[in-house]
VMD Tcl script that draws the C-alpha trace (Angstrom):
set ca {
  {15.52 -2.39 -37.30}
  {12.56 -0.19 -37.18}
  {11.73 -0.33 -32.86}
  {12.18 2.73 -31.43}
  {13.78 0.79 -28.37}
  {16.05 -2.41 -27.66}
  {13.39 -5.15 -25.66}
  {14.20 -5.84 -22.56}
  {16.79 -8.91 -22.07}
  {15.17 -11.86 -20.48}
  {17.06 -14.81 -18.86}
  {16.85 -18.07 -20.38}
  {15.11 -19.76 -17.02}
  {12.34 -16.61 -17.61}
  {11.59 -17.56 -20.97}
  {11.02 -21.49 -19.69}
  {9.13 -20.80 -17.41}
  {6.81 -17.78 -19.29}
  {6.58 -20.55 -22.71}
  {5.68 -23.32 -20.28}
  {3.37 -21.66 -18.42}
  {1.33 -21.09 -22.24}
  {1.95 -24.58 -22.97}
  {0.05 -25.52 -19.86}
  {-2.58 -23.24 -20.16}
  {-3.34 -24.03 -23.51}
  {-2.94 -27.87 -23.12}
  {-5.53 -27.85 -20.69}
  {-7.66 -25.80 -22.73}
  {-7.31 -28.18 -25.84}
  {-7.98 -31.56 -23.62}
  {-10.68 -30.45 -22.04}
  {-11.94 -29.15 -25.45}
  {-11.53 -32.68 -26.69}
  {-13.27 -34.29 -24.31}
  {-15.89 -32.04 -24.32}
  {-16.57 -32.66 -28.25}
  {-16.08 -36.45 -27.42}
  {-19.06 -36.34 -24.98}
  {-21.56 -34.26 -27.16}
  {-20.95 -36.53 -30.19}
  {-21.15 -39.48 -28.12}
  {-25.47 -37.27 -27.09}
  {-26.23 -36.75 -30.07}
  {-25.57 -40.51 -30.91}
  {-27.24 -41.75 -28.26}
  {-30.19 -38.93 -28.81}
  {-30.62 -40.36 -32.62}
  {-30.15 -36.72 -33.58}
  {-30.03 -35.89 -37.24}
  {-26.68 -34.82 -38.54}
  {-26.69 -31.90 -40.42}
  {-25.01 -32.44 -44.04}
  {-25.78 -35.71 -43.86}
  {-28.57 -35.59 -45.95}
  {-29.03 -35.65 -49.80}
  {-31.35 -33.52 -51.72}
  {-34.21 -35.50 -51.41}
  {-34.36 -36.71 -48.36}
  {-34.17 -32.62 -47.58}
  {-37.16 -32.02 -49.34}
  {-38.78 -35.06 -47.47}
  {-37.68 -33.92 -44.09}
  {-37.98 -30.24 -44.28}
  {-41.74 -30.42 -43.65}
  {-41.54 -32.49 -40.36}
  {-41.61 -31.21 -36.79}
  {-39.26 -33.48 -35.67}
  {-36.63 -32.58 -37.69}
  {-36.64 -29.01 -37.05}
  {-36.89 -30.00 -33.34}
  {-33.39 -32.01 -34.13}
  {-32.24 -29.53 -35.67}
  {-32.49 -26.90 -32.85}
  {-30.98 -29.60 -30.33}
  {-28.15 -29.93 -32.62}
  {-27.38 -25.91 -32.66}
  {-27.67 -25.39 -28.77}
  {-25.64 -28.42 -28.56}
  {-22.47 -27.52 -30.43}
  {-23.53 -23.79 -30.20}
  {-22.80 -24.12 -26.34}
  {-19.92 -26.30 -27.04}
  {-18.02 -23.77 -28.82}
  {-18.61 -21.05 -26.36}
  {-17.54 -22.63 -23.45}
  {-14.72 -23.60 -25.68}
  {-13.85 -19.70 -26.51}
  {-14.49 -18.52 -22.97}
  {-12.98 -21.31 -20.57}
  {-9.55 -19.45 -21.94}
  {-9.66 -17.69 -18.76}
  {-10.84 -19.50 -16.73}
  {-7.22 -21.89 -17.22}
  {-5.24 -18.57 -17.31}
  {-6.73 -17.56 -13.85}
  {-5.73 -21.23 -12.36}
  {-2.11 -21.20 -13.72}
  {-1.49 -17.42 -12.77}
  {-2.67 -18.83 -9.22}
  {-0.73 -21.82 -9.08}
  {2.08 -19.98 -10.04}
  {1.58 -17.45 -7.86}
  {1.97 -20.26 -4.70}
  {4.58 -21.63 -6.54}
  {6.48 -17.96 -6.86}
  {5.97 -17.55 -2.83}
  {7.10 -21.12 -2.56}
  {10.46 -19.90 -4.33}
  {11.29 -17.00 -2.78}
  {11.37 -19.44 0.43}
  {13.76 -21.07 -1.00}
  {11.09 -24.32 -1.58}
  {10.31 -24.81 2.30}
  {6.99 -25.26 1.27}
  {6.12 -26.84 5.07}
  {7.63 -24.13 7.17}
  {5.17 -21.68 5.94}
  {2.61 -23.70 7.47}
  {4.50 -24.13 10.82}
  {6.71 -21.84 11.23}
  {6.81 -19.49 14.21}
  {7.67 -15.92 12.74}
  {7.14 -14.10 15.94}
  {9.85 -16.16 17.75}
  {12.28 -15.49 14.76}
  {11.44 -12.30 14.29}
  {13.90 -10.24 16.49}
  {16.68 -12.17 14.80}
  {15.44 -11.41 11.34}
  {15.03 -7.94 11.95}
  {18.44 -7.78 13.58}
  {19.92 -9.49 10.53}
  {17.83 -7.68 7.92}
  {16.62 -4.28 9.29}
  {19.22 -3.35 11.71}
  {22.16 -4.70 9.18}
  {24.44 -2.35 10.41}
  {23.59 -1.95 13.82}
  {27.03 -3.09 16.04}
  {26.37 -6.45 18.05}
  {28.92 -6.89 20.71}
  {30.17 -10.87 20.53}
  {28.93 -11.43 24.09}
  {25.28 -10.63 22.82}
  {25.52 -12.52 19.91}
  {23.75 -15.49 21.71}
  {20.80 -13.19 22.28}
  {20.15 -13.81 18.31}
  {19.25 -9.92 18.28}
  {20.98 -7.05 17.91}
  {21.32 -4.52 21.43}
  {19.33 -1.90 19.73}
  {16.48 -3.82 18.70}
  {14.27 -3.75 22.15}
  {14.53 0.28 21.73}
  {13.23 0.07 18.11}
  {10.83 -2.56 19.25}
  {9.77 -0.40 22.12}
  {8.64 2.23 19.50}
  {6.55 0.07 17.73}
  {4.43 -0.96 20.06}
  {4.41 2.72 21.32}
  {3.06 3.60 17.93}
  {0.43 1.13 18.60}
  {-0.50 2.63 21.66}
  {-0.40 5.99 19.92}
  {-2.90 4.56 17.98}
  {-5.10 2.97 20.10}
  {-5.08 -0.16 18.86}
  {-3.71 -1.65 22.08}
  {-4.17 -1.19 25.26}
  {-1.96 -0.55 28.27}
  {-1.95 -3.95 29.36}
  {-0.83 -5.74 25.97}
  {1.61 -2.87 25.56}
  {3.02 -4.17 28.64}
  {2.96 -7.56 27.56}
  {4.95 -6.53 24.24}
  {7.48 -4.21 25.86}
  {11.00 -4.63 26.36}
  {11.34 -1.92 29.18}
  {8.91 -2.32 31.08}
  {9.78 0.64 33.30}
  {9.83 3.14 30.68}
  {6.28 1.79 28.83}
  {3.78 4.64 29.51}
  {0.22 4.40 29.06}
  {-0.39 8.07 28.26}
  {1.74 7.97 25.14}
  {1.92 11.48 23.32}
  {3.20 12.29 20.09}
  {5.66 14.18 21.40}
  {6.86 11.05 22.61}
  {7.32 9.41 19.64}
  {9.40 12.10 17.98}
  {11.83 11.67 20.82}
  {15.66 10.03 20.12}
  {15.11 6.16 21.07}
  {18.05 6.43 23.40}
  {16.86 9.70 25.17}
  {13.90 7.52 25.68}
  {15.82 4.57 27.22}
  {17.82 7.09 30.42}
  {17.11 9.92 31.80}
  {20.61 11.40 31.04}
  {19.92 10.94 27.07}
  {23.52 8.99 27.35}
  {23.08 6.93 23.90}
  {26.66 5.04 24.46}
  {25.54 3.14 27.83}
  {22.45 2.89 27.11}
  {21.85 -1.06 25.84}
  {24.59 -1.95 29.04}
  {21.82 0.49 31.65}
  {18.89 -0.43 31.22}
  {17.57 -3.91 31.94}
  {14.92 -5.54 29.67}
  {12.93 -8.75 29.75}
  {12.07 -10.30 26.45}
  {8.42 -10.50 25.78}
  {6.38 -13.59 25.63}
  {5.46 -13.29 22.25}
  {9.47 -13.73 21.44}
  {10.03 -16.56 23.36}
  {9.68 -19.41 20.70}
  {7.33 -22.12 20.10}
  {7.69 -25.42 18.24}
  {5.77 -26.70 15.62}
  {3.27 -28.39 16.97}
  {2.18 -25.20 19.33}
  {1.92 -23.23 15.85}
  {0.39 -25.30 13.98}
  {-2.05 -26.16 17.05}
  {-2.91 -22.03 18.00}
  {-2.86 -20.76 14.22}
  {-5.16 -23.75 12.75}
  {-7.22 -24.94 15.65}
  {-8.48 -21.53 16.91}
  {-7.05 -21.83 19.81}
  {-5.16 -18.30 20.25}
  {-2.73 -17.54 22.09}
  {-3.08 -15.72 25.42}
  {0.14 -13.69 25.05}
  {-1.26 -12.31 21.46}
  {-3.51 -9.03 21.41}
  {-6.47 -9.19 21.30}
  {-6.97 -6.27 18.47}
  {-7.21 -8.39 15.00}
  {-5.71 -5.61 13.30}
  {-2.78 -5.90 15.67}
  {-2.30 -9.87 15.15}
  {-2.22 -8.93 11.58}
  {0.11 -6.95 11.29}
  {2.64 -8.51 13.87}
  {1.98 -11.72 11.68}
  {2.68 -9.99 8.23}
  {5.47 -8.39 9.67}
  {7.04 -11.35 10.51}
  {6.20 -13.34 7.41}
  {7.99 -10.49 5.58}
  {11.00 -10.91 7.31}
  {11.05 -14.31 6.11}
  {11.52 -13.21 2.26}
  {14.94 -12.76 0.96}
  {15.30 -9.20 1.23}
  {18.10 -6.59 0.35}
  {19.95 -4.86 2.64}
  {19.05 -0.90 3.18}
  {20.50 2.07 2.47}
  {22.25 3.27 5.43}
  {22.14 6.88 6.94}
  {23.19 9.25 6.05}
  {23.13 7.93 2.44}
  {19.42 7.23 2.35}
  {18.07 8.15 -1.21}
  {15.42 10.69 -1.97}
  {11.86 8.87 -1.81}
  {8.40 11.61 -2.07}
  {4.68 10.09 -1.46}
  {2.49 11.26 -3.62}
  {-1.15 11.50 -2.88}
  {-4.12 12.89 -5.75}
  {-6.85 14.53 -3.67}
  {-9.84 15.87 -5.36}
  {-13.32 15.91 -2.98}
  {-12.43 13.06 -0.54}
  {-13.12 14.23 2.72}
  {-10.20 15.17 4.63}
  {-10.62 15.08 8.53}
  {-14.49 13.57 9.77}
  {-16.30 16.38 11.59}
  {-17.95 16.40 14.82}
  {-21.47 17.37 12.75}
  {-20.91 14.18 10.76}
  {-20.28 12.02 13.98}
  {-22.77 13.37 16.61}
  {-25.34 14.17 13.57}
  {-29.04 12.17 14.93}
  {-31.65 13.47 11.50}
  {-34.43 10.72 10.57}
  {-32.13 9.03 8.16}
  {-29.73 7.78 11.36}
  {-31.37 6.32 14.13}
  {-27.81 6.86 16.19}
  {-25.57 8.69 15.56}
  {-21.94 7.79 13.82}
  {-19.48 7.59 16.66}
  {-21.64 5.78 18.45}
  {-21.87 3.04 15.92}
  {-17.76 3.39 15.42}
  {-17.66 2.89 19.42}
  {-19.47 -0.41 19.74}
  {-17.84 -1.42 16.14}
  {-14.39 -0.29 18.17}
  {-15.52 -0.75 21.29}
  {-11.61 -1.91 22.42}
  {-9.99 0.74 20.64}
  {-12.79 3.60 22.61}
  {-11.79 2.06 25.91}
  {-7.97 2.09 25.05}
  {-8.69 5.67 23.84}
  {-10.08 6.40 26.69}
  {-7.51 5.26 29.05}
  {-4.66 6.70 27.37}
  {-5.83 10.48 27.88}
  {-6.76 10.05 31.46}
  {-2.73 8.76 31.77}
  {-2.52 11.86 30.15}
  {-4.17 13.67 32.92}
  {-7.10 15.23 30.69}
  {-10.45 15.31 31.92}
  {-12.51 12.48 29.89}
  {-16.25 11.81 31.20}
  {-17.01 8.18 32.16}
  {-20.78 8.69 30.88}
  {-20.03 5.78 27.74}
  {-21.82 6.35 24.88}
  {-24.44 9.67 26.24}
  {-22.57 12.00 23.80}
  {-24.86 15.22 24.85}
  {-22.04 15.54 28.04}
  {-19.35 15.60 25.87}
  {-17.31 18.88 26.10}
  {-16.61 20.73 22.49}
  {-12.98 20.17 23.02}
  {-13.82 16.48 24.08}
  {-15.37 15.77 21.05}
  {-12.86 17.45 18.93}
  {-10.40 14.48 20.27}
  {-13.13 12.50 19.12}
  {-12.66 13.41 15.73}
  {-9.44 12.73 15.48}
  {-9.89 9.10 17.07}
  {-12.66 8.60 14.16}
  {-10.98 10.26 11.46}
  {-8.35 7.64 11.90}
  {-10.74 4.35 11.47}
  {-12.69 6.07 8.34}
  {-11.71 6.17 5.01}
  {-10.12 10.35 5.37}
  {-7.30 11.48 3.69}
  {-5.91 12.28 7.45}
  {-5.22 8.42 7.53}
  {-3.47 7.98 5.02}
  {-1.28 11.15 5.54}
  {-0.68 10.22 8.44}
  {0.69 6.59 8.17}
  {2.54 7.82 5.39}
  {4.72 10.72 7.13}
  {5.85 7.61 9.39}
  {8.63 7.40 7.24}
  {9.95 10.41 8.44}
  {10.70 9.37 12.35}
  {11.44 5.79 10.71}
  {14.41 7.51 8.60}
  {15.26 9.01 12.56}
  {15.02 5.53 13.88}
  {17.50 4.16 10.92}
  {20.22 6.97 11.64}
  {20.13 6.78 14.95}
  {20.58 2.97 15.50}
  {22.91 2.45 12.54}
  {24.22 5.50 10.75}
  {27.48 5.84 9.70}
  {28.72 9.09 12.05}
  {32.47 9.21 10.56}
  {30.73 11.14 8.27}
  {30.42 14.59 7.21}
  {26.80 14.70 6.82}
  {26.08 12.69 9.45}
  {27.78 15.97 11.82}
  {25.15 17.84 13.95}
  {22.91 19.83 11.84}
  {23.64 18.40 8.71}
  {21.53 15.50 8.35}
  {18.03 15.76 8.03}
  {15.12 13.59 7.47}
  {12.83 15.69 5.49}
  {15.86 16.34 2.89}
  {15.40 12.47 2.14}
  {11.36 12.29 2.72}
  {8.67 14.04 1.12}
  {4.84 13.06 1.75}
  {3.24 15.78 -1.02}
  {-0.27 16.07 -1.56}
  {-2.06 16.79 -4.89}
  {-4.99 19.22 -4.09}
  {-6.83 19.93 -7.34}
  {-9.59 21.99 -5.51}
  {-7.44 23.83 -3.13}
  {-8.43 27.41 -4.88}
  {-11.93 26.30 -4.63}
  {-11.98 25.12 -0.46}
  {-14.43 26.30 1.91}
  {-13.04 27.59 5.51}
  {-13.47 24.08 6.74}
  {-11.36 22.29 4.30}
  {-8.90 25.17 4.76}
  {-8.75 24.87 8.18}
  {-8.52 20.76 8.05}
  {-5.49 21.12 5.61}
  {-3.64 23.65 8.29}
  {-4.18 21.35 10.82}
  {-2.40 18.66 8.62}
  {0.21 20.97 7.88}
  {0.95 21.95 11.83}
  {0.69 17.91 12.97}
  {3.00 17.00 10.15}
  {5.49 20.11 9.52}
  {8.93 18.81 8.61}
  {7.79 16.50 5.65}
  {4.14 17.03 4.53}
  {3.68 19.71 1.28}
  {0.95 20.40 -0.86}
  {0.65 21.13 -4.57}
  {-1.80 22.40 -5.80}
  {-3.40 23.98 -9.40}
  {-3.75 27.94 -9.45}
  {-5.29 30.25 -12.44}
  {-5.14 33.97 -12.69}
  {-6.50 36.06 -15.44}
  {-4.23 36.37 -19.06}
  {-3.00 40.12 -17.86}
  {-1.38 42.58 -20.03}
  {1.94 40.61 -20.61}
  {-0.28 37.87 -22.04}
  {1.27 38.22 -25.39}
  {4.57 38.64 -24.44}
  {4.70 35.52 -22.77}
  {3.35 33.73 -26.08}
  {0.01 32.63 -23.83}
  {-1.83 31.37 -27.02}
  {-5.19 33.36 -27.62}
  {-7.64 31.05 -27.51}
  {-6.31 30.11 -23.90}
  {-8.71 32.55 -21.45}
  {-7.06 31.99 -18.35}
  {-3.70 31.04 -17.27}
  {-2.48 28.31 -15.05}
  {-0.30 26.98 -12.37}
  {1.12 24.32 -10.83}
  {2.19 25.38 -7.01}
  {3.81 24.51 -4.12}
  {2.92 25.12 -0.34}
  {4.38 23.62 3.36}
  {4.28 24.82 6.59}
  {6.43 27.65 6.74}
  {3.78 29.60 4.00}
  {1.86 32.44 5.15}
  {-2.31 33.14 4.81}
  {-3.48 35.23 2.18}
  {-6.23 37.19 2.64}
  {-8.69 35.06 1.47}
  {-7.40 32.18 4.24}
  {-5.40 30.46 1.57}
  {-1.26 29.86 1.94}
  {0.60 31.71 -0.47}
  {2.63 29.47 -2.69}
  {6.28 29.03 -2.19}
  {6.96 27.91 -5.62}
  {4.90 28.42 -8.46}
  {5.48 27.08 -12.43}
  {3.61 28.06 -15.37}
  {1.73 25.47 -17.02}
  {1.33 24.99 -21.20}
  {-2.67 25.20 -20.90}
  {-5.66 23.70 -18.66}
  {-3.65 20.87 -16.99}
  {-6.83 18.98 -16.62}
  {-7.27 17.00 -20.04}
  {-8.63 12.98 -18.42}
  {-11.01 12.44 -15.73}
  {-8.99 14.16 -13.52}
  {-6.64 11.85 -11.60}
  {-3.66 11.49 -13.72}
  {-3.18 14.95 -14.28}
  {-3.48 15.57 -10.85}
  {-0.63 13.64 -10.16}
  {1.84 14.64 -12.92}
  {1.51 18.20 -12.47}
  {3.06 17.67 -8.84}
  {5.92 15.78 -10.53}
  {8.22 19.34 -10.77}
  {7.88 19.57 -7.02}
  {9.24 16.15 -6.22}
  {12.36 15.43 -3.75}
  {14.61 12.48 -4.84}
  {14.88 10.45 -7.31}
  {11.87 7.61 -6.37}
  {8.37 8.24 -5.82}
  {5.60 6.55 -5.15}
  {2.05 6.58 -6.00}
  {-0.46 6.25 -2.70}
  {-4.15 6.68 -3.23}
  {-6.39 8.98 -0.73}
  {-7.82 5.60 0.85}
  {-4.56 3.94 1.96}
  {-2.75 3.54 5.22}
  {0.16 2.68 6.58}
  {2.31 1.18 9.47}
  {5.32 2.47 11.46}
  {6.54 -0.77 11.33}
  {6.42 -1.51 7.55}
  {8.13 2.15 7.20}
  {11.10 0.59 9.06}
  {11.58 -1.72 5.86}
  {11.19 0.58 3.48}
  {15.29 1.33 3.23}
  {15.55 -2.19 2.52}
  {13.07 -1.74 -0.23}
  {14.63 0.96 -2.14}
  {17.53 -1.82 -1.86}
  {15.78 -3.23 -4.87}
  {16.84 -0.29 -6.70}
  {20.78 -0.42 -5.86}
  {23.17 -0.73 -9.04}
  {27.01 -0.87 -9.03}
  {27.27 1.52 -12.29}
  {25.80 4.23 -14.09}
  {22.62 2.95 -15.75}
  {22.43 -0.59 -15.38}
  {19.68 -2.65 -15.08}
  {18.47 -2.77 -11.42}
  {18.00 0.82 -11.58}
  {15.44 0.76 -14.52}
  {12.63 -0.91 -12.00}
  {9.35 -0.40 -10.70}
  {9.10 -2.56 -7.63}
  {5.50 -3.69 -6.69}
  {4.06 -4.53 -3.54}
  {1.54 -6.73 -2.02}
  {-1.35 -4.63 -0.87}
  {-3.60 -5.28 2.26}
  {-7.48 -4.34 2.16}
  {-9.47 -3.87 5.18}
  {-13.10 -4.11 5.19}
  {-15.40 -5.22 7.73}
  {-18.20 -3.56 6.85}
  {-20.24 -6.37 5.60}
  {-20.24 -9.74 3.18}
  {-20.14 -6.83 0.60}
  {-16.44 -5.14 1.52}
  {-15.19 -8.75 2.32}
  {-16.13 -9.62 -1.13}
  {-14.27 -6.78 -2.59}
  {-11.84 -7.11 -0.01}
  {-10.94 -10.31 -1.26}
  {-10.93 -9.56 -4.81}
  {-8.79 -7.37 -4.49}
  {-6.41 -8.90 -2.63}
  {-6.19 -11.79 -5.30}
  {-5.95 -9.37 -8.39}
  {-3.52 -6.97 -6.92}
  {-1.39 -9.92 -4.92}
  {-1.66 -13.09 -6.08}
  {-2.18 -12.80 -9.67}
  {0.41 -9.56 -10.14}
  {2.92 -11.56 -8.71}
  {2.39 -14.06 -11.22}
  {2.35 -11.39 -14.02}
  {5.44 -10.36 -13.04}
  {6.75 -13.72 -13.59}
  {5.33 -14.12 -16.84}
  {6.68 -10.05 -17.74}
  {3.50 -8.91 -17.88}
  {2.76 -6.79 -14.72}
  {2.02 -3.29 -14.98}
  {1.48 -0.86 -12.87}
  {-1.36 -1.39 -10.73}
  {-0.75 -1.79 -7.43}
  {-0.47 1.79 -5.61}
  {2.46 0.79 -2.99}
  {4.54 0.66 -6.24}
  {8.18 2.36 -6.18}
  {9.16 4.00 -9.51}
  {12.39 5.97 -10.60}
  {10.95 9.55 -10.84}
  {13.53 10.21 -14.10}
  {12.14 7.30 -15.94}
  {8.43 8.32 -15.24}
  {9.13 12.21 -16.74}
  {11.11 10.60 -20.06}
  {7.72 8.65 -20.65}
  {5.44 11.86 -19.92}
  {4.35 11.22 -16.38}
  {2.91 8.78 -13.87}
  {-0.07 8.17 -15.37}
  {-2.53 8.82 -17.90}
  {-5.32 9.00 -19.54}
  {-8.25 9.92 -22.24}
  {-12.08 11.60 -21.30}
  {-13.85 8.84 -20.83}
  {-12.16 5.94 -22.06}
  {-9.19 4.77 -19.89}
  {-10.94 3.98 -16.54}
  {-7.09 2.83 -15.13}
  {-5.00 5.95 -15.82}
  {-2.27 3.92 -13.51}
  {-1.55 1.08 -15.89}
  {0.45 3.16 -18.42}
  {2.92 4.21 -16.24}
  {3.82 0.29 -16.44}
  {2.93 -0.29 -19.84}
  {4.98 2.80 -21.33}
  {8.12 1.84 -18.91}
  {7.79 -1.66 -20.52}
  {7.38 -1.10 -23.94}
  {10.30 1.41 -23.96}
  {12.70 -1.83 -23.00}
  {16.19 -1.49 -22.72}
  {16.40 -3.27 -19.66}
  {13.16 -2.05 -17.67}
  {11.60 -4.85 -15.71}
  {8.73 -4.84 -13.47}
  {9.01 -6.70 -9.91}
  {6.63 -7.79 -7.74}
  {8.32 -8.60 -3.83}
}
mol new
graphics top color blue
foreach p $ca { graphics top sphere $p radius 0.5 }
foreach p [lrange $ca 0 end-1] q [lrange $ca 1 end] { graphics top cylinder $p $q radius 0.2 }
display resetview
């Protein structure tokens, strides 16, 4: 009678499995407990150790001045003293084992309980038909290709993934050739350009999209062709790799997780032109945004080489692929190695770039995420409905349903170089990267008038800048949008305020949090329409629309035992065990791929927050508020 909200409804197999899960935990706790106090009465019986309150009065008095009884004594405390704290602390320890268990068991589930074929199965032989089935949902198969288990358009959208890769460097020309459906049209000097091209434009010369899966001839890639159990099981677990696979580890990964994450049940995606409003946002404060060729070619007495050429031999693949694509590209690139003094300026300016993208820069993460963008072009092209109005020549586009916004808190305060790095962002990146940033000008005369309160000295800003923005005169974009703010927007450590004062500036109606040191994939961007899936509701305000929808995250570090440590933590606390907390209703919002509704976040006062000094995780209440508040809001981890 006296909540402020309805809880949450939970299904009746939720609740046995959440109560169960306790009962476990705790009966495990409570045998081992007994046992424990089983074996230390069963010492101290075998020790002839003096029971406390055993004693009368006299034989107190008679005892209390002998050394060996205070010696029993002691024994007797550490004995039972450790007893009851591993009692009291092994709480956890129990609670970390079931969340894990359940955790495999969850996976295990969503398998529908083929527990072996995750062991054995081949993914990368499956996965054209899985993305056909999945990705491409409504992408036309003709009936005499059905056999082919794919749909016709997937070797062009394949094709552009492993262009991406060779965008990126990751590959070179000659695995790009062994992943390629078209051969003929693979080129080693891929451009951006290239990539921002229609898929069938790419495929013939004439740019005729009707015959284009019936013109050009394709040979399916080695990787595709199937294995049986035996061979998987033999190449994954006996390191024996296979000689079709790249060589890149980063590349293996992510064809593998791709592939694994076609075998989940997944929801079909929104189709084009009906894809729903989804902005990035990223909080920048002082992380550095683009790596500078002072930084890499630097040689002072603390470095005894200099940075890129520790990146190189860390890279060394990656250089040479580098290397190779931009003399396909016809520009001049030395072949002195590693003797950096006969680099060119401009050759060491590409140099950057190359390094910016395997360092922890905002660039990186910018970058992967404005993928979405030509994914979104990818989606409508293939499978969009075009009976439709929008979908009529310059009607659709993909930055109305895409917005990658970052949050620059210091943006008044950047030097020239920072400037200059965010302008190059904003020219690589035009259609769907803005900026938001915090602006303060003095009170002014109309101070008073506009009820600024009088203790407030200065007032402040929340605004809005893109491409299309011109320079001020000190260097800076003008804003495009600006909106008053109640005060100094700054009141925690910084982060969450960041991020909620951008919230006015959002596009559509989901958002999602990405920190400055994230990346991402062209390929996982191709599921993310399936994601927002998740979200889809057959009425106003049901359930599946009040959701925050978490996702696994991937950590890379190879910088030592150190980052593989942390690596690994992290992959267990923001994987495994949030998976299992979502089982058990308890998940909150901690993982930073997370989709959220952006009109639930405002009702509950923002993304995130937090107090000076004393909430170190400003992202957990954007979970905890959207749980508390009930009605329906669940948390789900995929």
């Amino acid at each position: 009678r006296n909540m402020a909200w309805e809880l949450s409804h939970v299904r009746k197999r939720s609740r046995i499995v959440r109560y169960g899960f306790w009962l476990c935990v705790l009966a495990a706790k409570f045998l081992l407990g007994l046992i424990i106090i089983d074996t230390v009465q069963s010492t101290i019986e075998d020790l002839q150790i003096a029971r406390l309150g055993q004693f009368s009065l006299q034989e107190i008095r008679q005892l209390s001045t002998s050394t060996l009884c205070w010696s029993n004594i002691l024994v007797w405390c550490v004995l039972w003293g450790t007893t009851f704290v591993l009692f009291t602390a092994d709480t956890q320890i129990w609670f970390t084992l079931g969340c894990t268990l359940l955790g495999v068991l969850t996976v295990f589930k969503q398998r529908g309980w083929t527990a072996a074929s995750v062991f054995y199965e081949d993914n990368m032989g499956r996965l054209p038909e899985r993305f056909s089935n999945k990705v491409l949902y409504y992408s036309p198969m003709p009936q005499a290709k059905r056999s082919a288990n794919c749909s016709s358009n997937f070797p062009f959208i394949w094709d552009r993934i492993v262009a991406y890769m060779r965008y990126e460097d990751d590959i070179d020309s000659k695995a790009m050739a062994s992943l390629s459906f078209d051969l003929k049209r693979a080129r080693d000097g891929v451009e951006f350009r290239d990539l921002q091209r229609p898929l069938h434009f790419c495929a013939t010369d004439e740019g005729d999209a009707a015959g284009a899966s019936d013109s050009v001839r394709v040979r399916v890639p080695n990787g595709f062709r199937g294995r049986n159990a035996s061979e998987t099981c033999v190449k994954t677990y006996c390191c024996m790799p296979d000689l079709h696979e790249p060589t890149n580890a980063d590349v293996r990964w992510r064809l593998a997780a791709l592939g694994r994450g076609l075998g989940l049940p997944m929801p079909r995606p929104y189709r084009g032109p009906y894809f729903p409003g989804l902005t990035v946002l990223i909080p920048h404060y002082s992380e550095q945004i683009l790596m500078t060729s002072k930084e890499l070619f630097a040689k002072d007495e603390r470095r005894v080489v200099p940075l890129v050429h520790w990146l190189k031999q860390k890279y060394e693949e990656e250089f040479l692929a580098f290397a190779t694509r931009l003399r396909a590209r016809n520009i001049e690139w030395p072949l002195v190695g590693d003797e950096w003094a006969e680099y060119s300026e401009e050759q060491r300016e590409r140099l950057v770039g190359w390094a910016s993208m395997r360092m922890q820069t905002l660039w990186r993460t910018v970058a992967g995420m404005c993928y979405y963008h030509p994914a979104l072009q990818c989606h409508f092209e293939l499978q969009g409905d075009m009976t439709s109005v929008l979908a009529q020549e310059g009607v659709w586009n993909a930055s109305e349903c895409f917005t990658c916004m970052v949050s620059m808190q210091q943006y008044k305060y950047f030097k020239p170089l920072e400037l200059g790095h965010t302008d190059y962002m904003l020219e690589k990146f035009p259609s769907c990267l803005k900026i938001a940033f915090i602006d303060s000008r003095e009170k002014g005369r109309q101070a008073s008038v506009d009820n600024v309160h009088l203790s407030q000295r200065r007032r402040y800003f929340s605004c809005l800048i893109d491409k299309t923005c011109k320079h001020g005169d000190d260097g800076r974009r003008l804003p495009l949008f600006s909106v008053e703010l109640p005060g100094f927007p700054i009141l925690g450590d910084g982060k969450g305020d960041n991020q909620n004062h951008a919230i006015p500036f959002m596009r559509g109606i989901f958002c999602q949090c990405i920190d400055a040191n994230q990346g991402a994939y062209f390929e996982q961007m191709l599921l993310l329409p399936c994601v927002l899936g998740e979200f889809r509701t057959y009425g106003k305000g049901l359930g599946r629309a009040k959701r925050i929808i978490g996702l696994p995250e991937h950590i890379t570090s190879d910088f030592g035992s150190i980052g593989d440590f942390a690596a690994g933590s992290e992959v267990a606390f923001g994987t495994i065990l949030q998976r299992s907390y979502a089982m058990l209703g308890a998940r909150m919002h901690y993982g930073h791929p997370d989709l959220m509704q952006k009109c639930f976040m405002m009702q509950q006062g923002g993304v995130s927050k937090a107090t000076k000094t004393l909430n170190l995780s400003e992202d957990i209440f954007a979970g905890m508020d959207f749980t508390l508040r009930g009605r329906g809001r669940t948390i789900r981890h995929c």
